[in-house]
VEXMITI-480856 format. One record per residue (C-alpha): x, y, z; residue in three letters; residue number from 0. Coordinates in nm, 2 decimals. Layout:
      x      y      z nugu vogu
      X      Y      Z  Ala  NUM
...
***
This chain:
      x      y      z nugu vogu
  -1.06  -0.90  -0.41  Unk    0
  -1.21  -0.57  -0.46  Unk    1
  -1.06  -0.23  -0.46  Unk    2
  -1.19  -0.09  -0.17  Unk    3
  -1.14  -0.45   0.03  Unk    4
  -0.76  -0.35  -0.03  Unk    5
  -0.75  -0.02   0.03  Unk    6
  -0.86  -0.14   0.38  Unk    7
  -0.60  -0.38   0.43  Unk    8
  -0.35  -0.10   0.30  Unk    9
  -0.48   0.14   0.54  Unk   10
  -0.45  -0.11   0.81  Unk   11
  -0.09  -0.15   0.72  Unk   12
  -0.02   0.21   0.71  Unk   13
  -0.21   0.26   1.06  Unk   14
   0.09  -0.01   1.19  Unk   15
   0.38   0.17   0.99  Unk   16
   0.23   0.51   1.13  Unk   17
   0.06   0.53   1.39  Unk   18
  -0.04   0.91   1.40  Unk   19
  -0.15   0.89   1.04  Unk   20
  -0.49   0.99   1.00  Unk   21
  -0.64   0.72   0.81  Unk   22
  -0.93   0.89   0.65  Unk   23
  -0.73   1.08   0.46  Unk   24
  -0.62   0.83   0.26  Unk   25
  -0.76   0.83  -0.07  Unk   26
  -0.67   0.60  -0.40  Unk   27
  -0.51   0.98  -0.51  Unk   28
  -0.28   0.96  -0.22  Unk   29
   0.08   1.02  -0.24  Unk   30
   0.35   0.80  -0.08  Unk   31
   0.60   1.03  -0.04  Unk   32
   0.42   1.41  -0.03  Unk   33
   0.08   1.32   0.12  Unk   34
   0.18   1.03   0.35  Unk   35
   0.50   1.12   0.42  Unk   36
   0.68   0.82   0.36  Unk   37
   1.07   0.79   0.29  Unk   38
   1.28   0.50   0.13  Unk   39
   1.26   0.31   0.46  Unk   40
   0.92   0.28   0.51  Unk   41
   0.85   0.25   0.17  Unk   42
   1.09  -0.09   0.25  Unk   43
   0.83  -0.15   0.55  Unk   44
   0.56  -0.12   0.33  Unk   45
   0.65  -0.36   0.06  Unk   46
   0.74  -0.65   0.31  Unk   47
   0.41  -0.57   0.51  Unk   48
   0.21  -0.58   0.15  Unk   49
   0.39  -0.90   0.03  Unk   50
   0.26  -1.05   0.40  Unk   51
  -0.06  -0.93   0.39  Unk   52
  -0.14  -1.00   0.05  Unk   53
   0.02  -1.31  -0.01  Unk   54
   0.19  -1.14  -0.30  Unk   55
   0.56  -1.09  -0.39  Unk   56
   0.67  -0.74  -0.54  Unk   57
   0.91  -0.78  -0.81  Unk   58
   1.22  -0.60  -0.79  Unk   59
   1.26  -0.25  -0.89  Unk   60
   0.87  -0.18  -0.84  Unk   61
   0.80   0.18  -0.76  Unk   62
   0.46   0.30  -0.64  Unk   63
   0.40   0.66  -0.66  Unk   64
   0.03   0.68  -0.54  Unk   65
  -0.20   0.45  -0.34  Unk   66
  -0.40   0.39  -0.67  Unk   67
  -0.07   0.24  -0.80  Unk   68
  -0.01  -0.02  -0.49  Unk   69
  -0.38  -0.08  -0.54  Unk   70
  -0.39  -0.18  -0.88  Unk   71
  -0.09  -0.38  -0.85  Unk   72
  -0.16  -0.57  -0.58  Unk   73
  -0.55  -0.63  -0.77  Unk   74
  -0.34  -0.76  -1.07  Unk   75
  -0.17  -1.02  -0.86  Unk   76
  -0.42  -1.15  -0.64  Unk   77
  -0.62  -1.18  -0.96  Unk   78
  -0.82  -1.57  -0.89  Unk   79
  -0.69  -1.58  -0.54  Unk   80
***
């Protein structure tokens, strides 16, 4: 699975978690909290929606700080799926 293949799932994800969001704006640079607005509850949202999507499960205590981060950790697991 490529990069930009998940940055498309992730942005489909994000278009369910927020509507409004403007989903061309979302870039690998991307901040969770700052760019995308997103607070400890979505962030929540977001994990259970990746670990669905992806067929993945995020280990406890994971933090993602940008897009690039969710990215790369969700390449790392789905590595040979």
């Amino acid at each position: 699975m490529t990069e930009e293949t998940i940055l498309q799932g992730l942005k489909e994800i994000f278009a369910t978690i927020n509507p409004k969001q403007n989903l061309e704006q979302i870039t690998m640079d991307s901040s969770l909290a700052e760019d995308l607005g997103l607070d400890s509850l979505t962030l929540l949202l977001l994990s259970m929606s990746i670990e669905t999507r992806f067929d993945i499960r995020i280990e406890q205590g994971v933090q993602f700080d940008r897009v690039a981060d969710v990215v790369k950790y969700i390449a790392v697991r789905n590595d040979g799926k």
